[in-house]
N, C-alpha and C positions, 0 to 999 in steps of 0.2 A: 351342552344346552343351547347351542348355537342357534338351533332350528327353531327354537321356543323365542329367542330373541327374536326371531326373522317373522313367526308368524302373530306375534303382538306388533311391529310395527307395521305391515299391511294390514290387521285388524284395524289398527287406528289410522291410516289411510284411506281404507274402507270404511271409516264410521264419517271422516271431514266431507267424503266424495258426496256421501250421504246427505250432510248438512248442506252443501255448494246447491244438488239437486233441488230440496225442498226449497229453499229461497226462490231457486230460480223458478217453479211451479209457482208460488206464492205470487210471484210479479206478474206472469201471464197473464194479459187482459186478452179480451174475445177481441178479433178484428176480420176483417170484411174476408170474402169470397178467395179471392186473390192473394192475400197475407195467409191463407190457411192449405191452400194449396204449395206454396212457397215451402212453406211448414213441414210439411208433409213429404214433400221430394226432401229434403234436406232431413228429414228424422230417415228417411230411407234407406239414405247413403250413409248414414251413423250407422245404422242397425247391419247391412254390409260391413262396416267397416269393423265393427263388433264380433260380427261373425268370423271375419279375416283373423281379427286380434287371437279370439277364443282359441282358432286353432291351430296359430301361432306357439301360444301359452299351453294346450294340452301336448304340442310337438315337444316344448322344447321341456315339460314334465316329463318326459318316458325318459330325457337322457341327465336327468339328476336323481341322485343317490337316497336323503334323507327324509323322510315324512316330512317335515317342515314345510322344504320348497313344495310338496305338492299341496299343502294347505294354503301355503300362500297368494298358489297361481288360481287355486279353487275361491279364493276370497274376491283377487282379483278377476278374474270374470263375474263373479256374480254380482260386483259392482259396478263394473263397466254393463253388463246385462240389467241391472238393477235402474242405473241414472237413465238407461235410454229409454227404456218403458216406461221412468217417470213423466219422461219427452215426447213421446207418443201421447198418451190417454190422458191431459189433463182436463178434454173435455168429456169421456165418455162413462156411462153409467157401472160399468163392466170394473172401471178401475180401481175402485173401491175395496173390492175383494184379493187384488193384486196389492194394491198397497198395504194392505194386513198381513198378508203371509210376507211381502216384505219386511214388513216391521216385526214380525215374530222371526228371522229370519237373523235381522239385526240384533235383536233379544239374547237370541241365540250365541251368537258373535263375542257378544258384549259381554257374555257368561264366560264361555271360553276364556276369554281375553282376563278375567278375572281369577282363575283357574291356573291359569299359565303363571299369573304375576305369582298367586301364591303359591306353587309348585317352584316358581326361583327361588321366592325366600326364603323355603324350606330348604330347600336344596344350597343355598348357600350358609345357612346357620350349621347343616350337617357339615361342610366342608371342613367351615372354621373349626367344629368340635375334634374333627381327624386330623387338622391341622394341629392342634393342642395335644392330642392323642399321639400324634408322632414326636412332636417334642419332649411329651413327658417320655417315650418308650427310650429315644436316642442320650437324654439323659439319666435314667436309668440304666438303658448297658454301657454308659461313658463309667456311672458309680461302678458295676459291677466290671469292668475290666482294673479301674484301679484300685478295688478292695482286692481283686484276685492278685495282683500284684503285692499288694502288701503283704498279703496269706504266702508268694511266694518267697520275698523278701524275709520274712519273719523266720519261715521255715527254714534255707540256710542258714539264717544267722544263729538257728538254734541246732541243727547240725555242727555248723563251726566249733560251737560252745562246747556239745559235746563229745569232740574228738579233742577239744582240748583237754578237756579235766580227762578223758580216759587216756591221754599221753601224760598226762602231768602225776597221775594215778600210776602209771609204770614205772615216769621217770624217781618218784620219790620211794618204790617200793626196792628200785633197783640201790637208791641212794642208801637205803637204809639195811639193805643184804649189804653193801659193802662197810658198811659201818660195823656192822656185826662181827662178821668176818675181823676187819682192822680190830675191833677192841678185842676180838677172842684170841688175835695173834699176838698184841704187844698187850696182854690182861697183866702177865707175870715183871714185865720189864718197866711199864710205867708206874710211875710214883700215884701214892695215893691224891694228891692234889691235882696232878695234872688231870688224873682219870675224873674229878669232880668238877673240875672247870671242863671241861670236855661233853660232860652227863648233861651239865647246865644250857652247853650250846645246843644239843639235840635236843633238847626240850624246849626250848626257845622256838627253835627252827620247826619244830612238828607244831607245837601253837599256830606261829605263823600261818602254816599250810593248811592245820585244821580250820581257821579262820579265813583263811581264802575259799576252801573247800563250802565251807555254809554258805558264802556269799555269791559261789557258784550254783549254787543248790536252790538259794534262795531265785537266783535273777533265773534259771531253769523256769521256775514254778510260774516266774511274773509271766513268761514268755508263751509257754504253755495257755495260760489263763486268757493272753490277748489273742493267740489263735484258737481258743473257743468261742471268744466273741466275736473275732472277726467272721469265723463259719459262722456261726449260730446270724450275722446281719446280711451276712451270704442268702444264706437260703430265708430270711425275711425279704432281700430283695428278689430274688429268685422267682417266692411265692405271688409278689406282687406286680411284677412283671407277665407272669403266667394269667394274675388273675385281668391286669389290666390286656393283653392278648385274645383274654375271653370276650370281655365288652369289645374291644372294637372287633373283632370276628361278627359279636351280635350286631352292633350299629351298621357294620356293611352290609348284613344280610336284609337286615330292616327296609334299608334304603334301596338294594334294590328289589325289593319285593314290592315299597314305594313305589318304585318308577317306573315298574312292568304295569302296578295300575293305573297310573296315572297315563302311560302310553297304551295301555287298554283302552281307558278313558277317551284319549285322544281319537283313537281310532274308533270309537262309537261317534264320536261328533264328529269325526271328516264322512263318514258313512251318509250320517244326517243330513251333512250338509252339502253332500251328492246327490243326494236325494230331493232338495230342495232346489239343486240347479238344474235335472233334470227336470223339473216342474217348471219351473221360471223359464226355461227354455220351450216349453211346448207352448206357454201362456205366452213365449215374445212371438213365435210361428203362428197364430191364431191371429194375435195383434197383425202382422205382416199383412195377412191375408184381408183383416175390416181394412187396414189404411187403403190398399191396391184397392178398395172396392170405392172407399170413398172419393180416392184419385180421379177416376175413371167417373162419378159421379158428378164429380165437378168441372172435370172437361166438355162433359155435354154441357152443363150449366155454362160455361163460359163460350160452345161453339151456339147456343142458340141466340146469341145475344143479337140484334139486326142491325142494318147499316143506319135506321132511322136514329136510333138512340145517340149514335157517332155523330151521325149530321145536325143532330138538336143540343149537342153538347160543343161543337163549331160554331152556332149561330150564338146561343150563346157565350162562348168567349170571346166572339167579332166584336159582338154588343159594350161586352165590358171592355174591351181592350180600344172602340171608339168614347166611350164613357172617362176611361181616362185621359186620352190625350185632349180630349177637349177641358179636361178638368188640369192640365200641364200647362194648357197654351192660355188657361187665365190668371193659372200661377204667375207665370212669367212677366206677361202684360203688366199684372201687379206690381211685380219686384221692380222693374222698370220703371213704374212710376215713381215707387217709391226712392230708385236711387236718385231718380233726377228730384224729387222733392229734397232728398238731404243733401245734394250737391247745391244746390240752394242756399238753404240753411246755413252749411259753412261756410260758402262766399258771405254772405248777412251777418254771420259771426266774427268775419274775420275783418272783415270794415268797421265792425264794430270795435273791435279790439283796439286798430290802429286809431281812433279814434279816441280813444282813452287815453291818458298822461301817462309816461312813462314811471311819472314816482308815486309808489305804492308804500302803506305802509303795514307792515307785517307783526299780525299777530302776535305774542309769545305761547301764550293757550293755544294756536293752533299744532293742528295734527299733523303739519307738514304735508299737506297733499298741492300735487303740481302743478294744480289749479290754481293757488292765490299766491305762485312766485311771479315773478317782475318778467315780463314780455321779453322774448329774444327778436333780438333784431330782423327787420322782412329777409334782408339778403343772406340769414342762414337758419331763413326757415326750409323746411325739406319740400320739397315740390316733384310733380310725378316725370316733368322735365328734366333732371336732373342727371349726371352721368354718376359712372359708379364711385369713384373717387372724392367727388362735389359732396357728395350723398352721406359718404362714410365721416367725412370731415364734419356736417353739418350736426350729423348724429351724434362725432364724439363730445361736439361741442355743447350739444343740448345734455349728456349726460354729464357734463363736468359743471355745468350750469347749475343744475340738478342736486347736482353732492353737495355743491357750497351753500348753497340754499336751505338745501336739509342740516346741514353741521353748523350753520348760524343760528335756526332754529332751535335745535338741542343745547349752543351754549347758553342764548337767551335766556331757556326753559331751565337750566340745571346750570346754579350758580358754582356748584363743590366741582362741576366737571371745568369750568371757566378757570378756575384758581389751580388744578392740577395740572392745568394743560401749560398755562405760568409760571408755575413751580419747574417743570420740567425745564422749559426754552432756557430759564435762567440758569439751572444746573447743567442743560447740555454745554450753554455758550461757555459757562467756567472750567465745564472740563476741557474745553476743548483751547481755552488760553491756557491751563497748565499744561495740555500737552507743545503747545506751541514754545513756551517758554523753557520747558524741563528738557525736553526731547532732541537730544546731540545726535547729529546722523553719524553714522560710521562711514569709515573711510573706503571702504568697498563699494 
């Protein structure tokens, strides 16, 4: 069922390619003269390139073997043939009728594709059933090899039995001729006792034997009995074995009288669906021939265009492109002014500054901005004179200025951080006399 795997995954290849198309139809907007002609040569060389593909994919169908791979390649071109006509006619009236027998097309597909799936499941439930089917049959002749075994078993052992008792049967018939003999030769000579202690032991000795004798007789019969039962479950497994031989004889026959319709089946819808690409294929050669016309339509549109239309669309760009530089060159002017107004300003700021008392007093509520700390001195403020070294020094000094200012701030503001920061200095300094006073150097 290989090829049934093969031809449900390009089904569903063929249905996403599907979905990618219509999206991309759906975004299509109209656009100019130029944008459609563009269009147009590039749907061309697709539909070439399509062509190429097609009969690449019918080449390389002649040299595989299973129905599968040719439903496949039949899928895959009619998709790849399917997306490029969707690319060609999204603007033309004609298209309409194309995209319905596409979509009945797909219908189609999609049917299959549902067909297939339940044609595995079946086909895998039967498996399982044969699989079950050979385990009951392989434990069944596992039974009947070792009931025949035992039937074999049984029967020596009752052979054995009865070449016993037919020896033991001579040896006492022989035992009991010479007794007779012995008592009819010394009848006159022994004494009446001893011939009655003598009578006593042969009568003893025949009980014994008669009693062994039944007990042989008996365990015969048991033995007998268990090899009528053992046949008689013989041939109950025998029968059942036969009958279950019938059903799966029937289940296979089922199944494949199943799969010839279903590959009947098959074979009416790859037919169909030859048939449908044959059509889709004379509808893309028709397509071919409106695009070539409208190509050719729009090249004359595009050679009538005059040299007036070029030279009116120069004047005005000149227009705009003197429109801005004069709209640049009062930007500029502006900025200009404006710099030297702020270069002002800060001279005026900064005389003011120096101007002010050095002693300030600071906020606890404030936010800490680095506006209302305490002036750094003129000769390390940063200046655009300055070398590179002058500059970095000045800078580190303004941020360290900066830190302490802000970490005064925050003690001010948050008394529990003032007492923790105290708490510590006093337990660092103590540990650090115990280590002074505890701490013996070694002599290394």
């Amino acid at each position: 069922m290989a090829w049934l795997q093969n031809l449900a995954g390009k089904a569903e290849d063929l249905l996403n390619k599907v979905d990618q198309n219509a999206a991309t139809v759906l975004t299509i907007s109209k656009e100019n003269d130029i944008g459609l002609s563009n269009n147009l040569s590039t749907n061309n060389e697709s539909n070439v390139n399509s062509m190429d593909l097609s009969k690449s994919l019918s080449n390389l169908s002649q040299t595989e073997d299973m129905q599968g791979d040719n439903v496949g390649i039949s899928f895959n071109v009619q998709s790849e043939k399917s997306t490029h006509s969707i690319e060609i006619n999204p603007s033309s009236n004609k298209s309409e009728s194309f995209t319905n027998s596409i979509q009945e097309s797909f219908i189609l597909a999609e049917g299959l594709y549902e067909k297939i799936a339940k044609l595995e499941f079946e086909n895998q439930d039967l498996n399982r059933q044969l699989l079950n089917l050979q385990h009951l049959y392989s434990e069944l002749r596992n039974n009947r090899v070792n009931l025949e075994s035992k039937i074999q078993r049984l029967n020596e052992e009752l052979d054995n039995t009865q070449k016993a008792k037919e020896q033991y049967k001579v040896r006492a018939y022989r035992i009991l001729q010479e007794k007779e003999k012995f008592i009819k030769e010394n009848d006159k000579e022994v004494n009446d006792d001893i011939y009655a202690n003598y009578n006593e032991n042969l009568k003893e000795e025949l009980k014994f034997q008669q009693d062994k004798n039944a007990e042989l007789v008996e365990r015969n019969k048991k033995l007998t009995h268990d090899i009528q039962s053992l046949q008689m479950q013989h041939q109950i497994i025998q029968n059942g074995l036969h009958q279950s031989n019938l059903t799966l004889e029937e289940n296979l026959l089922n199944e494949k009288k199943y799969r010839k319709s279903a590959e009947d089946d098959c074979a009416l819808k790859l037919k169909e669906v030859k048939q449908d690409l044959s059509k889709l294929q004379e509808l893309l050669s028709t397509k071919d021939t409106e695009i070539i016309k409208l190509q050719t339509l729009l090249k004359k549109k595009l050679t009538l265009k005059t040299d007036k239309d070029v030279e009116n669309q120069i004047e005005s760009l000149t227009q705009t492109l003197m429109l801005k530089q004069s709209s640049l060159e009062t930007a500029t002017t502006e900025r200009n002014a404006l710099k030297l107004q702020v270069e002002k300003l800060e001279k005026l700021y900064k005389d003011s500054q120096l101007q002010k008392s050095q002693v300030k007093i600071i906020n606890v509520n404030d936010n800490g901005d680095l506006n209302d700390r305490p002036q750094i001195p003129h000769f390390l403020r940063a200046s655009l004179l300055d070398a590179g070294v002058t500059r970095r020094v000045k800078h580190a000094y303004s941020v360290v200025d900066a830190v302490s200012i802000r970490t005064g701030i925050f003690l001010r503001r948050y008394p529990v951080a003032r007492v923790c920061i105290f708490c510590y200095m006093v337990l660092l300094h103590i540990w650090v006399l115990i280590i002074l006073f505890l701490y013996a150097p070694s002599n290394r």
